[in-house]
mmCIF file as Biopython writes it, N, C-alpha, C and O atoms, coordinates in Angstrom:
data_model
#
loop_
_atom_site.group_PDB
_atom_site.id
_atom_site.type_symbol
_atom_site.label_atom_id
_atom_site.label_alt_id
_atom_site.label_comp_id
_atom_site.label_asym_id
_atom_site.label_entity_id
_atom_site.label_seq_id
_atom_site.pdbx_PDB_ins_code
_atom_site.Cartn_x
_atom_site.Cartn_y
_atom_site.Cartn_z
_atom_site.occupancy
_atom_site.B_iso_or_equiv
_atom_site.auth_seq_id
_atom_site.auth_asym_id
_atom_site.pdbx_PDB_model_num
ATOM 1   N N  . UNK A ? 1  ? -69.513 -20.466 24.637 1.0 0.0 1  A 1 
ATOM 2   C CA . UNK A ? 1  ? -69.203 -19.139 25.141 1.0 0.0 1  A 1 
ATOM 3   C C  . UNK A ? 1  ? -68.234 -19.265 26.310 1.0 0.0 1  A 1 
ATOM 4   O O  . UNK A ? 1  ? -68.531 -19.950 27.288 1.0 0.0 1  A 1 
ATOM 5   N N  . UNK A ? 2  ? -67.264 -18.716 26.234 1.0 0.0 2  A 1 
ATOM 6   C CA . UNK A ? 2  ? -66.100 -18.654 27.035 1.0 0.0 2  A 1 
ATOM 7   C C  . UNK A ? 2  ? -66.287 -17.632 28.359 1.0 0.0 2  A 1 
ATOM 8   O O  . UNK A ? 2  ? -65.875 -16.472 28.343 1.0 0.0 2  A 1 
ATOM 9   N N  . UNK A ? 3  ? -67.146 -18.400 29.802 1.0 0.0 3  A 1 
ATOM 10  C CA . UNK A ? 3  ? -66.775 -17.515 30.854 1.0 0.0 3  A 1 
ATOM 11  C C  . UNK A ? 3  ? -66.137 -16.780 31.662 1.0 0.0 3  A 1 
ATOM 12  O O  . UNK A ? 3  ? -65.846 -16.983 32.841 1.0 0.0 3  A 1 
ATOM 13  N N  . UNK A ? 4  ? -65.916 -15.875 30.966 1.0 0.0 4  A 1 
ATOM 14  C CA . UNK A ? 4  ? -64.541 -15.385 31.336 1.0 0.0 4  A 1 
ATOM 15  C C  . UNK A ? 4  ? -64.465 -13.721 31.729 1.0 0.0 4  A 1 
ATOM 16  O O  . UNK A ? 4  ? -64.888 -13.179 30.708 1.0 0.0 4  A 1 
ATOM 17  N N  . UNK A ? 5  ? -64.128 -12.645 32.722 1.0 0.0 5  A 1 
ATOM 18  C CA . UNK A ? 5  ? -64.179 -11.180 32.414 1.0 0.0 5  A 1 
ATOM 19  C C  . UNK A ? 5  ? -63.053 -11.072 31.562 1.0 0.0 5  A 1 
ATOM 20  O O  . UNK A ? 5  ? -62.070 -11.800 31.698 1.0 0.0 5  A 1 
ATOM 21  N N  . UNK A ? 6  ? -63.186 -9.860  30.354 1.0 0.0 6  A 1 
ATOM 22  C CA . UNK A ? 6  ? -61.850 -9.403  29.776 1.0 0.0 6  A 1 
ATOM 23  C C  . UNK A ? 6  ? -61.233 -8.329  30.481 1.0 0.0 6  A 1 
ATOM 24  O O  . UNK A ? 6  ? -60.277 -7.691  30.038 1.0 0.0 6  A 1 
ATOM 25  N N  . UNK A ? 7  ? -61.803 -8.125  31.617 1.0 0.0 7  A 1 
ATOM 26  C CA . UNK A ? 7  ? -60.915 -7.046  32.591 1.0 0.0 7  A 1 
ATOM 27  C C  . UNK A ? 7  ? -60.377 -7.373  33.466 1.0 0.0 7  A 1 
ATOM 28  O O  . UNK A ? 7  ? -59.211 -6.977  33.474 1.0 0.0 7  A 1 
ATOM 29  N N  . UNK A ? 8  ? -60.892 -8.418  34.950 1.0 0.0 8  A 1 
ATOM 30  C CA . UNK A ? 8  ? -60.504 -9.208  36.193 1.0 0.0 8  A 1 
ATOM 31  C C  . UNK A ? 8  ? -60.068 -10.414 35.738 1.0 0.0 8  A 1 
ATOM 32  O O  . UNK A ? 8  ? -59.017 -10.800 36.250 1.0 0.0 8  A 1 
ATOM 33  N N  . UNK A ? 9  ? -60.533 -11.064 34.989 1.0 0.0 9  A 1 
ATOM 34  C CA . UNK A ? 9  ? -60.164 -13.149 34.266 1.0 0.0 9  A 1 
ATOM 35  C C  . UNK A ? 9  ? -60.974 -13.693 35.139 1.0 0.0 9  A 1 
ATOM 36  O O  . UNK A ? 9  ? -60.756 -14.760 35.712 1.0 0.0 9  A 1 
ATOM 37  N N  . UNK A ? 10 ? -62.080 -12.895 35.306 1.0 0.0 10 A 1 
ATOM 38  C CA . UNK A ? 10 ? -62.963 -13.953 36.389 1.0 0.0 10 A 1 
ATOM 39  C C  . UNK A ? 10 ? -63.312 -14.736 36.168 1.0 0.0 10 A 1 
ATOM 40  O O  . UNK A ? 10 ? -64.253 -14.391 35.454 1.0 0.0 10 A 1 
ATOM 41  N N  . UNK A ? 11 ? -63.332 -16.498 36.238 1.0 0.0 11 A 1 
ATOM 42  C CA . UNK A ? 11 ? -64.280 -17.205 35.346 1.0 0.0 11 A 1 
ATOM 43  C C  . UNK A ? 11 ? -64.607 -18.258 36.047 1.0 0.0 11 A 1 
ATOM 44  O O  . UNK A ? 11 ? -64.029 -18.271 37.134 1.0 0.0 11 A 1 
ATOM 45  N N  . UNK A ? 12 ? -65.529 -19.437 35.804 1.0 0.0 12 A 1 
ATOM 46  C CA . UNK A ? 12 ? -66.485 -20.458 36.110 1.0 0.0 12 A 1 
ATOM 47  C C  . UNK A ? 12 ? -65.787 -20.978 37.175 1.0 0.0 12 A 1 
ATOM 48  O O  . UNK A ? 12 ? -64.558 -21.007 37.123 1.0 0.0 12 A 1 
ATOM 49  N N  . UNK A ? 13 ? -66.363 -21.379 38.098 1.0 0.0 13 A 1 
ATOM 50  C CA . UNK A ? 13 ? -65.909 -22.066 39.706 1.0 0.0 13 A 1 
ATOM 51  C C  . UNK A ? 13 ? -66.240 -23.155 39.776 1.0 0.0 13 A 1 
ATOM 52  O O  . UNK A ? 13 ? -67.383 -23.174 39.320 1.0 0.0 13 A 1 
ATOM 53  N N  . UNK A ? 14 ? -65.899 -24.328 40.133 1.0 0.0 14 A 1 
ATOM 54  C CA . UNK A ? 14 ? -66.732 -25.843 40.571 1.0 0.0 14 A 1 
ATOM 55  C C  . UNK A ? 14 ? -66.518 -25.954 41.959 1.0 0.0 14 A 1 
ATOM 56  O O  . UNK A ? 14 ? -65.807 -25.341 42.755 1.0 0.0 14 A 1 
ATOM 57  N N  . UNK A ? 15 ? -67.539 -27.159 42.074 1.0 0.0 15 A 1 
ATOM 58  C CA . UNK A ? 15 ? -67.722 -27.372 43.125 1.0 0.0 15 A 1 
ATOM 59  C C  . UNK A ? 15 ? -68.646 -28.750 43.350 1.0 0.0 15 A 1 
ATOM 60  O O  . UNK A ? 15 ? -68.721 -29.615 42.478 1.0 0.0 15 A 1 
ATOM 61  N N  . UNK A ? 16 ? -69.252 -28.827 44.479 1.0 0.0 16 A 1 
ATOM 62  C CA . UNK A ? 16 ? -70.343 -29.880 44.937 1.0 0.0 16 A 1 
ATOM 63  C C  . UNK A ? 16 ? -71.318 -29.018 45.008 1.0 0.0 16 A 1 
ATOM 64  O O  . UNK A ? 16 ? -71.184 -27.824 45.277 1.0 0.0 16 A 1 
ATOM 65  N N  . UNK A ? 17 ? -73.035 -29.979 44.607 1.0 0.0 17 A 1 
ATOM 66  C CA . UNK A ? 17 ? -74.187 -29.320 45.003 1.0 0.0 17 A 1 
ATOM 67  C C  . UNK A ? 17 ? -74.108 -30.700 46.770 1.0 0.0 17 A 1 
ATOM 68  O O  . UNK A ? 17 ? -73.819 -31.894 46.702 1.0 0.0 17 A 1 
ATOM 69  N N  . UNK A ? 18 ? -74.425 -30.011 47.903 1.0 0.0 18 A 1 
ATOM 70  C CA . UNK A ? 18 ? -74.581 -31.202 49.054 1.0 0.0 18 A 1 
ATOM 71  C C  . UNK A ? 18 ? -76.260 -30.760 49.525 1.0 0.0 18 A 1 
ATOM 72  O O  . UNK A ? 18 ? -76.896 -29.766 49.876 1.0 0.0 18 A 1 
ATOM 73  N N  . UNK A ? 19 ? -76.482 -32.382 49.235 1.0 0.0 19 A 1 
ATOM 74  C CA . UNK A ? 19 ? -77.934 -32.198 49.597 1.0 0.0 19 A 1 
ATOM 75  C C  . UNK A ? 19 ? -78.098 -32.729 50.652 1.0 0.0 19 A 1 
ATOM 76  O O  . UNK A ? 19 ? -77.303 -33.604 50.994 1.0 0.0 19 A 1 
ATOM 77  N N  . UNK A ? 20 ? -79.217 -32.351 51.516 1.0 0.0 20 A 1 
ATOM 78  C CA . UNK A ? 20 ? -79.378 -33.048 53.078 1.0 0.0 20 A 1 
ATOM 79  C C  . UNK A ? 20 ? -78.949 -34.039 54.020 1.0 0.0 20 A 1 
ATOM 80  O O  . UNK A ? 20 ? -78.825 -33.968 55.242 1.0 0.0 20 A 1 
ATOM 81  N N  . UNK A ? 21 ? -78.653 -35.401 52.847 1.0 0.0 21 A 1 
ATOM 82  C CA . UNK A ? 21 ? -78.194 -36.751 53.068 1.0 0.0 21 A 1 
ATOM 83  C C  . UNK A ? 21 ? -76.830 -36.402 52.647 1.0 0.0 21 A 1 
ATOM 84  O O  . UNK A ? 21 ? -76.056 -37.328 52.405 1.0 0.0 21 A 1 
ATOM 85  N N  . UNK A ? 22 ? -76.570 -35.599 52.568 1.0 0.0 22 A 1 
ATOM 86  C CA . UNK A ? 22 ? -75.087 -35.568 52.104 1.0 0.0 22 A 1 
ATOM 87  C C  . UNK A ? 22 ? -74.449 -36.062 51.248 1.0 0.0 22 A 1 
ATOM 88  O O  . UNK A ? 22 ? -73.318 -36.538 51.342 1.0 0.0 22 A 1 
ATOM 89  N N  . UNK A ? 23 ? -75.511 -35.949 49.811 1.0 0.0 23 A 1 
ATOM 90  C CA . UNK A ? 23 ? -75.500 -36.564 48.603 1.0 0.0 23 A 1 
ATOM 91  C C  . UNK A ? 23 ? -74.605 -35.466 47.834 1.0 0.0 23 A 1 
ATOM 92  O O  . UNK A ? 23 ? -74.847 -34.336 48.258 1.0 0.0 23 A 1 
ATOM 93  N N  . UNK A ? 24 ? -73.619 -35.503 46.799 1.0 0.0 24 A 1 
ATOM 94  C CA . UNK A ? 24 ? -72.435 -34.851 46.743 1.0 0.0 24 A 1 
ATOM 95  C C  . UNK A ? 24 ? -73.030 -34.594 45.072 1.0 0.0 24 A 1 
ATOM 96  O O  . UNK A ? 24 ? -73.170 -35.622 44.409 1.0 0.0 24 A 1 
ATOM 97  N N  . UNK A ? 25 ? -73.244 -33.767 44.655 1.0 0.0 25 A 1 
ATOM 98  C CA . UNK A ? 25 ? -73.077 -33.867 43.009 1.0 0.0 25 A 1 
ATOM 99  C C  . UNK A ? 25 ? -72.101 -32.720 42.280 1.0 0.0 25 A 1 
ATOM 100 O O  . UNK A ? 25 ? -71.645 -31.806 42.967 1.0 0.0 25 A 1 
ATOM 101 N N  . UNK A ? 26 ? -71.843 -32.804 41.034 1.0 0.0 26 A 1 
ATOM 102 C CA . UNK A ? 26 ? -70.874 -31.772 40.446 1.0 0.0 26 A 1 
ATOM 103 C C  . UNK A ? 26 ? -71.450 -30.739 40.002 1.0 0.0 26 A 1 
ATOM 104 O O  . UNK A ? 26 ? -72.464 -30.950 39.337 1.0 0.0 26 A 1 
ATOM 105 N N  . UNK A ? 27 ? -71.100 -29.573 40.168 1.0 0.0 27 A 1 
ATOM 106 C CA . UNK A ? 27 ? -71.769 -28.565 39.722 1.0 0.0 27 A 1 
ATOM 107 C C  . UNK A ? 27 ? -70.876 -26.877 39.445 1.0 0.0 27 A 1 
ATOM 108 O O  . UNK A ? 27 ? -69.906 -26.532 40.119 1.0 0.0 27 A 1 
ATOM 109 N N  . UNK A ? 28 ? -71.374 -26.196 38.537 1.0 0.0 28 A 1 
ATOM 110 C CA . UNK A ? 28 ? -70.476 -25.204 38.055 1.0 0.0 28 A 1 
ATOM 111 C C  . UNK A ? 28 ? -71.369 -23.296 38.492 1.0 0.0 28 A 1 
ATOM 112 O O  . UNK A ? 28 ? -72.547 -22.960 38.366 1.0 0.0 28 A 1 
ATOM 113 N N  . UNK A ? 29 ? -70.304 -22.586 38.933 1.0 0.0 29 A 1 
ATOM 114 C CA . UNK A ? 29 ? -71.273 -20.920 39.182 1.0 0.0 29 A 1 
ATOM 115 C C  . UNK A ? 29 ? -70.104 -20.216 38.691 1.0 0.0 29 A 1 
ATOM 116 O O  . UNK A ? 29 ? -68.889 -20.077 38.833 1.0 0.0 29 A 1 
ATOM 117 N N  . UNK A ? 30 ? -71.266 -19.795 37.945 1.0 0.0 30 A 1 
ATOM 118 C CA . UNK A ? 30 ? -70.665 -18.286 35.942 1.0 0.0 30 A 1 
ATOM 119 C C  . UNK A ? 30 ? -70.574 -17.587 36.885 1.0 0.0 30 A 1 
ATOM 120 O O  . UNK A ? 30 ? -71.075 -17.833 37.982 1.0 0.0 30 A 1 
ATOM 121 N N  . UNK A ? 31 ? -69.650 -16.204 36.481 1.0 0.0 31 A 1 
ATOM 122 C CA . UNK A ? 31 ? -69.679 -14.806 37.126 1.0 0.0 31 A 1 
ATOM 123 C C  . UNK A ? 31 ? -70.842 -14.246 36.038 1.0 0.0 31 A 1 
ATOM 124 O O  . UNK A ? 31 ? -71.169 -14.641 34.919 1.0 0.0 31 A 1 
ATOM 125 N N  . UNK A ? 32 ? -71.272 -13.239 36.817 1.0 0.0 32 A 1 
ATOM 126 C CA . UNK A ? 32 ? -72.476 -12.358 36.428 1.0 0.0 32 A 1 
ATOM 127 C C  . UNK A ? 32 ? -72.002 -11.150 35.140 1.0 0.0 32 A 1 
ATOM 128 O O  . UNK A ? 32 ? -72.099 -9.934  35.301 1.0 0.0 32 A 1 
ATOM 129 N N  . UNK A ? 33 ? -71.419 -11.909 33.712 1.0 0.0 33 A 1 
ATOM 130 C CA . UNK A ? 33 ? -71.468 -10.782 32.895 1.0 0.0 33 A 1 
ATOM 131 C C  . UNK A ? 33 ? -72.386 -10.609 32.276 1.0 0.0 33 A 1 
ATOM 132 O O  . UNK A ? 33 ? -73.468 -11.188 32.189 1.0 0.0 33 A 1 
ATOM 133 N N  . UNK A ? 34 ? -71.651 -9.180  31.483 1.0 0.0 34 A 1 
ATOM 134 C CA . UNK A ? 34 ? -72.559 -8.480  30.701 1.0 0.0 34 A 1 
ATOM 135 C C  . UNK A ? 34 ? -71.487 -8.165  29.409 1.0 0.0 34 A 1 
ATOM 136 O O  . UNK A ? 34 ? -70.259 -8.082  29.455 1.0 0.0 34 A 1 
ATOM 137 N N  . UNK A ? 35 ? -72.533 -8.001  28.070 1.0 0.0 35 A 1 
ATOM 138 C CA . UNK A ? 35 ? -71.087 -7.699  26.934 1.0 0.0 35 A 1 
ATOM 139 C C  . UNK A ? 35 ? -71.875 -6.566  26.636 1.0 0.0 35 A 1 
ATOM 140 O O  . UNK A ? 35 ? -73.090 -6.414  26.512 1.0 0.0 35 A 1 
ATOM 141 N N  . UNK A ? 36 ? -70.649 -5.603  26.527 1.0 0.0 36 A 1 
ATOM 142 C CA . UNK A ? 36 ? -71.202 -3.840  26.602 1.0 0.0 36 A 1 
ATOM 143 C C  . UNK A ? 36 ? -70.400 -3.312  25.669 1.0 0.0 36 A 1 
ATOM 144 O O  . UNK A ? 36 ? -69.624 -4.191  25.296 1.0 0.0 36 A 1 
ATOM 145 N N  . UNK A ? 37 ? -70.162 -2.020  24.958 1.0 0.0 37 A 1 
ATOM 146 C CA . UNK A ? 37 ? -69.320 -1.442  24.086 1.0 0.0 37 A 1 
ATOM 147 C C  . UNK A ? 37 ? -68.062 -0.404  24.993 1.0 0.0 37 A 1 
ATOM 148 O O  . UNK A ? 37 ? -68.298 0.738   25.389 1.0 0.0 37 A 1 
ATOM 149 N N  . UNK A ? 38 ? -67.074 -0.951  25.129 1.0 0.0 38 A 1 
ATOM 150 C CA . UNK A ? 38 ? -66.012 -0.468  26.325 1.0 0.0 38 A 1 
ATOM 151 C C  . UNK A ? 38 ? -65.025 0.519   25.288 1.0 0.0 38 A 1 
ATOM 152 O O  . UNK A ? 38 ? -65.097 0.149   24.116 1.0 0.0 38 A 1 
ATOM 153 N N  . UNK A ? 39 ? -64.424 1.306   25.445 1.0 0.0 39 A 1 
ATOM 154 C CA . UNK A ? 39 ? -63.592 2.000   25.075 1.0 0.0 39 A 1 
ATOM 155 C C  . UNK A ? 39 ? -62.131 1.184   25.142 1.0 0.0 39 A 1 
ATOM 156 O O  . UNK A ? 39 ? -62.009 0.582   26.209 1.0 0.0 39 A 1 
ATOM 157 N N  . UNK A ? 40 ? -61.053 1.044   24.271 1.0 0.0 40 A 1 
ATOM 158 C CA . UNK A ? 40 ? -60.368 0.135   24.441 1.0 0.0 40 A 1 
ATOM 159 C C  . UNK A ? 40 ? -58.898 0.442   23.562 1.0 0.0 40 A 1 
ATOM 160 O O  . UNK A ? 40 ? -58.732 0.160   22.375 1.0 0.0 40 A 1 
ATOM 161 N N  . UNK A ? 41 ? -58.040 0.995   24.334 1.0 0.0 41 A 1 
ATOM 162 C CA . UNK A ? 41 ? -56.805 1.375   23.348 1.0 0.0 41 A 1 
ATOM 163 C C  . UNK A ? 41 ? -57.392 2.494   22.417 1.0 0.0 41 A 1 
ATOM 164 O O  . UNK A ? 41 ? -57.032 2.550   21.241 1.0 0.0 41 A 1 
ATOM 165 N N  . UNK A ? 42 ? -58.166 3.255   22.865 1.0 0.0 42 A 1 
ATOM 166 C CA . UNK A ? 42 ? -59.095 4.579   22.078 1.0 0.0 42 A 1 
ATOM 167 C C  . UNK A ? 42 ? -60.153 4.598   21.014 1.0 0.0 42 A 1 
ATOM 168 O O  . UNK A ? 42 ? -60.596 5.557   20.382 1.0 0.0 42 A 1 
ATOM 169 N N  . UNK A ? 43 ? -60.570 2.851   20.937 1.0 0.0 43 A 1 
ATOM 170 C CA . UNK A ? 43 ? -61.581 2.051   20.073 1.0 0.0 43 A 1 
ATOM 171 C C  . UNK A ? 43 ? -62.396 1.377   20.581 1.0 0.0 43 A 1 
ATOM 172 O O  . UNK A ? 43 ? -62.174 0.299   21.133 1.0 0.0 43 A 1 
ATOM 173 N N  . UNK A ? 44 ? -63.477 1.930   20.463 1.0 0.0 44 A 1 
ATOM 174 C CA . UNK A ? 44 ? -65.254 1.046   21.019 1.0 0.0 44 A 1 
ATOM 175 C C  . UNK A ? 44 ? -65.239 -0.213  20.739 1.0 0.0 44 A 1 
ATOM 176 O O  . UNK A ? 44 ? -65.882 -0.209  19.690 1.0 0.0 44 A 1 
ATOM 177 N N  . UNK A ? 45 ? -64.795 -1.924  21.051 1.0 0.0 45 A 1 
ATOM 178 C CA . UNK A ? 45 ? -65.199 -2.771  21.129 1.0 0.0 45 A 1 
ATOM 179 C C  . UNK A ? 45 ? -66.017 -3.334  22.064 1.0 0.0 45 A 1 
ATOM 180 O O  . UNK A ? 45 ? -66.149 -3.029  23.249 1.0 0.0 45 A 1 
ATOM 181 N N  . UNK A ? 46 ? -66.676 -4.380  21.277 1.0 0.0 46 A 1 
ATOM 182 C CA . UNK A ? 46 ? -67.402 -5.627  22.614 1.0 0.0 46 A 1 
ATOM 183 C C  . UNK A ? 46 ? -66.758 -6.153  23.385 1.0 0.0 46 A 1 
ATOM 184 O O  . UNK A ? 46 ? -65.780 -6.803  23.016 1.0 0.0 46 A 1 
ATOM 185 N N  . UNK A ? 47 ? -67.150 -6.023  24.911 1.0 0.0 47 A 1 
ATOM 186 C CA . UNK A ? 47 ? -66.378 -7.042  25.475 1.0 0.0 47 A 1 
ATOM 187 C C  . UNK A ? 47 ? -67.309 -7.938  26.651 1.0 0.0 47 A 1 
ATOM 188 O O  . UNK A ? 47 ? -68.494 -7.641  26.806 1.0 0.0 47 A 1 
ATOM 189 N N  . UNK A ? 48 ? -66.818 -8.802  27.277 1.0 0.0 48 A 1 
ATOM 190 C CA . UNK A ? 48 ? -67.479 -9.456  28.226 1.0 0.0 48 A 1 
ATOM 191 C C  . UNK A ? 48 ? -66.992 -9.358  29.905 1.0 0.0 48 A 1 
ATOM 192 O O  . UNK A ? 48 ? -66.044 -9.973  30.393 1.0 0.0 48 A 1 
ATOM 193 N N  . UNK A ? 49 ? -67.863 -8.464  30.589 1.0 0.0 49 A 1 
ATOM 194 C CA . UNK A ? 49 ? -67.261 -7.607  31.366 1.0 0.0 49 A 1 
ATOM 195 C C  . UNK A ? 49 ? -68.130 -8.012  32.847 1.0 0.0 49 A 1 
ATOM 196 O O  . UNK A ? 49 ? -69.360 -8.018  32.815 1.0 0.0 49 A 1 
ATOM 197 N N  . UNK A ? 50 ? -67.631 -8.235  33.706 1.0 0.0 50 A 1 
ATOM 198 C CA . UNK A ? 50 ? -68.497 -8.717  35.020 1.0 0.0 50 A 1 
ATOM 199 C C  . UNK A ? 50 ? -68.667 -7.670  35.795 1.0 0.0 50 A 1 
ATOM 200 O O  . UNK A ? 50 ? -67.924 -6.689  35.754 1.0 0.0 50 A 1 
ATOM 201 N N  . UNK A ? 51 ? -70.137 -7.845  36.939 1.0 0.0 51 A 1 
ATOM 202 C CA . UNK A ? 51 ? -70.533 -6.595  37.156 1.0 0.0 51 A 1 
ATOM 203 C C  . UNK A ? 51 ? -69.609 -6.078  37.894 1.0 0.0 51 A 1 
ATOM 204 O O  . UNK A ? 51 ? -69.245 -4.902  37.888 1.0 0.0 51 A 1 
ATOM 205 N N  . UNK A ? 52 ? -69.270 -6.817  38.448 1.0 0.0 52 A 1 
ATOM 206 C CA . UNK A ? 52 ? -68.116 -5.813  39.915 1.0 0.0 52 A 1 
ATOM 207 C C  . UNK A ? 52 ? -66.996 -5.119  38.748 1.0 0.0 52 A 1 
ATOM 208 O O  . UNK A ? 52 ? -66.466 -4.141  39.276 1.0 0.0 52 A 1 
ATOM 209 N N  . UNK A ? 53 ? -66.655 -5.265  37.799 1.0 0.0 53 A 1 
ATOM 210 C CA . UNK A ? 53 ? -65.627 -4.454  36.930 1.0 0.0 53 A 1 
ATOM 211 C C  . UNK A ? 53 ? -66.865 -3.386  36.298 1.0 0.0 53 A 1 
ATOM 212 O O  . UNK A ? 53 ? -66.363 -2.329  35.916 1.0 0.0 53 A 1 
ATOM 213 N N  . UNK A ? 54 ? -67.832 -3.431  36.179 1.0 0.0 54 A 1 
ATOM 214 C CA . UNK A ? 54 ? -68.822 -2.409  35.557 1.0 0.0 54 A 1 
ATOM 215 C C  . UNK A ? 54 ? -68.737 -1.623  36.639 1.0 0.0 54 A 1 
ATOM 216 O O  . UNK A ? 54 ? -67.962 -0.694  36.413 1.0 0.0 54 A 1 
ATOM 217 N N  . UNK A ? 55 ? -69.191 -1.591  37.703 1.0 0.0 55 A 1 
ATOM 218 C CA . UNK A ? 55 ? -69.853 -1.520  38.837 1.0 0.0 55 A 1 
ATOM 219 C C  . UNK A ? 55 ? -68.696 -0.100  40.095 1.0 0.0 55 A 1 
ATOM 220 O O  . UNK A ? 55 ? -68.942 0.983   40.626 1.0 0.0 55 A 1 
ATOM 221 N N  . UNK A ? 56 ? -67.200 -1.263  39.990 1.0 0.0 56 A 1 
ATOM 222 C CA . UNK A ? 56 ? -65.951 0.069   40.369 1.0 0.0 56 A 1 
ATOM 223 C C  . UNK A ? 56 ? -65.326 1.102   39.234 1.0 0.0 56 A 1 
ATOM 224 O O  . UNK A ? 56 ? -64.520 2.021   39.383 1.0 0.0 56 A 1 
ATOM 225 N N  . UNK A ? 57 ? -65.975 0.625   38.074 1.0 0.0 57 A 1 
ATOM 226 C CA . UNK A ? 57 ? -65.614 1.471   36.951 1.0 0.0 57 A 1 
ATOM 227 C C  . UNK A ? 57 ? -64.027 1.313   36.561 1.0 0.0 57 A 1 
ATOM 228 O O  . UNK A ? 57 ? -63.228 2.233   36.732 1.0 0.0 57 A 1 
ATOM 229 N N  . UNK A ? 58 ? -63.720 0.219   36.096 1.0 0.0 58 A 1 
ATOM 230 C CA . UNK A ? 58 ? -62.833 -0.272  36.051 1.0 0.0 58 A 1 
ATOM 231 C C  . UNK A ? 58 ? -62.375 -0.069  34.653 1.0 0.0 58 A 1 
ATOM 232 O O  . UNK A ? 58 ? -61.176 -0.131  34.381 1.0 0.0 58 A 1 
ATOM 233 N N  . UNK A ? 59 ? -63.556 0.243   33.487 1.0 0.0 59 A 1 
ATOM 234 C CA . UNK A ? 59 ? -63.916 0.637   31.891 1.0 0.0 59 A 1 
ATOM 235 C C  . UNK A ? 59 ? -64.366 1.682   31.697 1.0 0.0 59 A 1 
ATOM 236 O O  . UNK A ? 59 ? -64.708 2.245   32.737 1.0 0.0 59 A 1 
ATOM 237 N N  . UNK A ? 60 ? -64.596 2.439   30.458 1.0 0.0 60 A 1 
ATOM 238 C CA . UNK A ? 60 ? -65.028 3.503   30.270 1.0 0.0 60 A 1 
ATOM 239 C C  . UNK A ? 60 ? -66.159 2.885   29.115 1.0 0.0 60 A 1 
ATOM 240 O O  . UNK A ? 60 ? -65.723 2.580   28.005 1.0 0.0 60 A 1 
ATOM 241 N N  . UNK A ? 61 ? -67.071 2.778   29.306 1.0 0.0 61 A 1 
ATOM 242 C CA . UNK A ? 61 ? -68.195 2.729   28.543 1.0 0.0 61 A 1 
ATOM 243 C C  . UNK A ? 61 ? -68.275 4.099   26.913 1.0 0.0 61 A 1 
ATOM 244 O O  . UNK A ? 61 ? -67.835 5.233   26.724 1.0 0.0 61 A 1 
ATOM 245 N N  . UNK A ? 62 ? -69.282 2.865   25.914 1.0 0.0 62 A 1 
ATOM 246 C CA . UNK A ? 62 ? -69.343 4.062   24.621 1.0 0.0 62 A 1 
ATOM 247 C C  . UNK A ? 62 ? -70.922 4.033   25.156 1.0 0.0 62 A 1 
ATOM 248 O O  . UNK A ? 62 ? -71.355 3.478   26.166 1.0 0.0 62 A 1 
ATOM 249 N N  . UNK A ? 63 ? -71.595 4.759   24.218 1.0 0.0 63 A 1 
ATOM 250 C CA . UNK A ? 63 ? -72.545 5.210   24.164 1.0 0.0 63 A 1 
ATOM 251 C C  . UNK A ? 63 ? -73.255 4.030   22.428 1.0 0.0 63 A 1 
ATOM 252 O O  . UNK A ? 63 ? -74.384 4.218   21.975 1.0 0.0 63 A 1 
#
């Protein structure tokens, strides 16, 4: 599954987990989507949509 918004291109971040000793490991943080039925060029498709684009209303939701 491809993390990705189809509205912002928000997608997967890396980084280090640093633990106390300052032990370094690799590690990855998803954006928070959701796949909803969006209105789209005047046609209800699925898409994969993160909350802050749900959220400022950035889509027009179907029912």
């Amino acid at each position: 599954m491809a993390y990705r918004c189809d509205i912002c291109g928000k997608n997967r971040m890396s980084g280090n987990n640093v633990s106390h000793a300052e032990n370094k490991t690799h590690r990855t943080w998803k954006p928070n989507l959701h796949q909803i039925k969006a209105l789209i060029d005047g046609s209800p498709k699925r898409i994969k949509v993160c909350t802050r684009c749900l959220r400022s209303g950035k889509i027009t939701r179907t029912v």
